[in-house]
Structure formats: structure tokens, C-alpha cells
N, C-alpha and C positions, 0 to 999 in steps of 0.2 A: 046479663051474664058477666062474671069477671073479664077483664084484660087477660090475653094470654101473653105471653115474648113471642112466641115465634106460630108456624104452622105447621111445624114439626110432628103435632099429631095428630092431625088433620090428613094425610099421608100426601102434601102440595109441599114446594116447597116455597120458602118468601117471596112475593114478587119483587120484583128489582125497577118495577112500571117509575115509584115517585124519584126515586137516584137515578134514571136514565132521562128523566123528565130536568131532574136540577142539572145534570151533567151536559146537558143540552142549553143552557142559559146560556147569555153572553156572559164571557170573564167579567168578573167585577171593577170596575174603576175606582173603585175606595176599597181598602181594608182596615178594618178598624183591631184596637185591641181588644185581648179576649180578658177577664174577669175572674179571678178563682175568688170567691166568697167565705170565710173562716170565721175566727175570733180569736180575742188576744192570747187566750188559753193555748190555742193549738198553733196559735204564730211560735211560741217559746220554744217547740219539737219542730217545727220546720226551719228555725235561725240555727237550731241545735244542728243539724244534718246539711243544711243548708239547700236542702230538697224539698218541694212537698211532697209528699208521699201520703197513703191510702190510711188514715182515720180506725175504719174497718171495712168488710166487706158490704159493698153497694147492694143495698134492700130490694133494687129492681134485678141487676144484672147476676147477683151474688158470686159477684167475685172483687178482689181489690183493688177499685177506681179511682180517680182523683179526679174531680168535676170540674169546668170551668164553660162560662156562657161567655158569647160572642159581643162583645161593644156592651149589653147592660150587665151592671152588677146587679142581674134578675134573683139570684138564689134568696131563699128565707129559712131560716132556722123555726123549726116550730115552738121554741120558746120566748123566739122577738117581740110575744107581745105580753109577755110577765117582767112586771117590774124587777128593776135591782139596782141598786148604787157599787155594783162590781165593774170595774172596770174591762176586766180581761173576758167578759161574757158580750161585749159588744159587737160592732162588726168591725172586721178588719177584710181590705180588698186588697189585694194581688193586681197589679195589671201585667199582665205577659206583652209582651212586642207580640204577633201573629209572625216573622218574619222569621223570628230565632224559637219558636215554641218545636217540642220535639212531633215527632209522628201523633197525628190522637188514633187509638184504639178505634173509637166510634165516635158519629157525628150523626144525630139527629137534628131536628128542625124548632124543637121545643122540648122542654123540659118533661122528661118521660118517668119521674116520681107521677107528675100530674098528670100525665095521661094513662100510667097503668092505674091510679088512681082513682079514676072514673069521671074527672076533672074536665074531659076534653069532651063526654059521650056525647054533649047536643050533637058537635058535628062530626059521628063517626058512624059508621056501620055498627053495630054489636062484635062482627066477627072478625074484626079489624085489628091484629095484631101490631106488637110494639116495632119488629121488624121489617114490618112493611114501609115503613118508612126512615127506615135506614140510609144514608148516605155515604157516596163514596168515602174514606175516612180521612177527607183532607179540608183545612181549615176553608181554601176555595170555594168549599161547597157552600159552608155557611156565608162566606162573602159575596158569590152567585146569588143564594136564597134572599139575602137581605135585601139587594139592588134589585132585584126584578120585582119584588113585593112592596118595596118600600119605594125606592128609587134614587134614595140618596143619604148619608150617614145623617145628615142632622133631623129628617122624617123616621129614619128608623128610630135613633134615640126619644125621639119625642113619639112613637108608636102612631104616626099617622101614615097609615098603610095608601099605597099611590091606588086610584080611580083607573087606571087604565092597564091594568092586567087581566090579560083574559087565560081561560085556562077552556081548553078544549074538551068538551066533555065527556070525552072516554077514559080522562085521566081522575079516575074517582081519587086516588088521594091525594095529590095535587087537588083538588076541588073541596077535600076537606082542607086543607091545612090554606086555602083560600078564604076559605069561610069561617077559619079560625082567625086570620088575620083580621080581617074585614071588623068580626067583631069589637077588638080592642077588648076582650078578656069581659065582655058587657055582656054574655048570654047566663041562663037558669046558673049557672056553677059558680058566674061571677069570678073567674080567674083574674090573677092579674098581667103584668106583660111575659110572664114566662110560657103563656101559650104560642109566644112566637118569634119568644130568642132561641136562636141556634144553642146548642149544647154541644162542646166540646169535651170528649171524654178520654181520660190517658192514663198509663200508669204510673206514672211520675213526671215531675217537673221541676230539672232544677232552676235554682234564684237566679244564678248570678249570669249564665245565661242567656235568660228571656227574661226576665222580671222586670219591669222598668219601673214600677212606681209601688209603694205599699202607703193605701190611703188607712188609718187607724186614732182612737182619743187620742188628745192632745198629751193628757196624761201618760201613753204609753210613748208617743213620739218623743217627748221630753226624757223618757226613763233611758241610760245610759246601756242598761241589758236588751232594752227592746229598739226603740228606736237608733239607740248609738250604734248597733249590730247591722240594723238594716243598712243606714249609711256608708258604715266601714266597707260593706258590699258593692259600694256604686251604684246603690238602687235610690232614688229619691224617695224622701221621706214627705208626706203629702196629711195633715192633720185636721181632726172637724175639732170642734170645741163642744167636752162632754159635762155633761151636769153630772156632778157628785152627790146631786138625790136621786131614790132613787125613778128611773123613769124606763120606758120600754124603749128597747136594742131596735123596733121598728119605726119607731119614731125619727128616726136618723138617715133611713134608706135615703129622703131624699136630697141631705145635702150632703152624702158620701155619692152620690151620681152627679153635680153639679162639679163637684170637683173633680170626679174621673172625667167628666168633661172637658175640663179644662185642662190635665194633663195630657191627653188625647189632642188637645190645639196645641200644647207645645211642642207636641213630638210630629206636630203634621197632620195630623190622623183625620183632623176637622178643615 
């Protein structure tokens, strides 16, 4: 059966069991930064405003959201794996400080394209709405969920979930999102780590603010409209070296993570 959002008409209302369950963790000893995922196209309307702001309205939520996951730059564009020698069609990251980011809207536990998507069903109930596993809507939560699943920033970046969490078993989704972890995105669906970075959800977000780093080609870093803008900002400017054939925008994910790594050890974070 499809994903529903909520249990709204089912005449229940959502449980609140897996956000009293995260809200109950120890506080987290690391916070890591959070991720907004883009391209050079829509970086030009965000330096324009100096905000990021709502694209269009969110497929799952439908209404106007601005997405950002927790420590990995997990998001994927569905056309990363079509060739193209364009530039502006690549990926471009965003890192937010977690310290100065505004209020988020909503904070899930994983990416919920994929879960209303049918992506997560090995480990879910059928009847198991997207709300159910809703979190208080504060960045904590996700830095809670990470530490008690993971145990530590450089296990969670590397998706090596810690052996010694236990979950009690009357907390059925707690016990899903256990078993989602455990996996490492390896069951029939074959997800990859977005089964189990936090997802932070807001209406907007401005640069100059929170923004600490915009990882993006060399090509754009060097261009005085793009990169010189981001600078003039006080935001560091962080660049991969892009091939001018053409080649696929997912082929890059992962040395744009090695290096938000490594601006995450400058600022502490590591």
C-alpha cells in the first residue's frame, strides 16, 4: 500500500512514541554541520537574495521547503547520473554552522522523498506513516539521533552504525529506524546513506548568517559572479576540480564529502 503523511484519516492521531524516545537520549557531545545540496544554476538565485529560499513546492510535504541533511551532503538530484560538460548542473554544498542555522520547520531521521517513496518498506509496517516519526523540530534532535546510533561524528560520516544500542521493544519505530541503520542502505531497495542522515527542513535560510563554507567546480569558484560573491560574503569558498567532458554530477559526491570533511575539522566540528 502507498505511504501516507500522516494518520489523519485513519481517525488516530500521530504517535509522538519515536520523538519521545529521541527526546529522551543523552544530549549529544558533538554537533556536526548541516548540508543544503543544490547546483550552480540555483546557487545564482540564492547569491541573488542572499537567502536560500524554496526552489518549488516540496513533492512530499507540498508546501515551500528548503531541505538540508545533518553532517552528510546525503541529497541526490535524479539527473546525477546523466552526462553533461555543463558546469552549473553539478553539485554545489552549502554548509550551515548548526549554532546560527534558524528554527527548522521539521526534523526527521532520514530522508522522507525515500521513505514516502517505498524505499525504506523492508523495514517498516505497511501502515506506518511519514509522521510517525517526526521529531521535536530542533537541530538537537538530529545530533541526539546520530550519537546514540552512531556514537561518534567520524562513525556516523563513515555510516558505521555503533554494536551497542539497544532499543526496547515496544518502541516499534525506534526499532525500525534501528534496523534501518544496522543496514547501511544494504537491504532489497539498496538505499544509500540517506536512510539514515537526519533531515533538516526550514523555510528559508539566510548566507551570511549561518553559511560557513559553499563547496562548488573549480570553474565556478574561480568565476568572479559566483565564487567572488560567495567570498565577498565571508563565506569560504571550498573547490573540487571538474572535468570539462562531459561526465556524471554523481561521480563527484564523493570527493565534495571529503572536503566538507575537512572544513568541518577546521571549524572544530571533527
Amino acid at each position: 500500500m502507498a505511504r501516507t503523511l500522516s494518520n489523519s484519516g485513519s481517525g488516530r492521531p500521530d504517535r509522538t512514541n519515536f520523538a519521545k524516545f529521541v527526546a529522551a537520549l543523552p544530549e549529544s557531545n558533538f554537533r556536526l554541520g548541516l548540508t543544503h545540496v543544490t547546483t550552480g544554476y540555483f546557487l545564482r538565485d540564492i547569491l541573488d537574495t542572499k537567502t536560500i529560499t524554496p526552489v518549488e513546492d516540496c513533492p512530499v510535504l507540498k508546501k515551500p521547503l528548503v531541505y538540508a541533511f545533518y553532517g552528510r551532503p546525503a541529497y541526490r538530484n535524479k539527473s546525477d547520473d546523466t552526462p553533461t560538460d555543463l558546469a552549473f548542473l553539478f553539485p554545489v554544498v552549502m554548509l550551515l554552522n548548526p549554532d546560527k542555522a534558524p528554527k527548522p520547520a521539521h526534523v526527521f531521521g532520514f530522508d522522507t522523498g525515500a521513505f514516502m517513496g517505498g524505499l525504506m518498506d523492508d523495514y517498516l509496517d505497511p501502515h506506518m506513516p511519514l509522521f510517525d516519526f517526526h521529531l521535536e523540530p530542533d537541530i538537537r534532535s538530529a545530533a541526539r539521533l546520530a550519537q546514540a546510533f552512531f556514537g561518534s561524528p567520524k562513525a556516523f560520516l563513515d555510516g558505521e552504525a555503533a554494536s551497542n544500542m539497544k532499543v526496547p521493544s515496544g518502541e516499534f519505530e525506534a526499532l525500525s529506524y534501528s534496523k534501518m541503520v544496522a543496514s547501511g542502505g544494504r537491504g532489497t531497495n539498496k538505499l544509500d546513506d540517506r536512510i539514515s542522515t537526519p533531515e533538516i527542513i526550514f523555510t528559508e535560510i539566510p548566507i551570511e548568517e549561518c553559511v560557513e563554507a559553499v563547496i562548488l567546480p573549480d570553474i565556478l569558484a574561480s568565476d568572479p559572479t559566483i565564487g567572488g560573491r560567495i567570498g565577498a560574503m565571508g563565506v569560504k569558498v571550498r573547490e573540487y576540480e571538474w572535468s570539462s567532458g562531459a561526465s556524471r554530477p554523481s561521480e563527484y559526491h564523493r570527493v565534495i564529502r571529503q572536503i566538507a570533511h575537512g572544513v568541518f575539522r577546521d571549524l572544530g566540528w571533527l
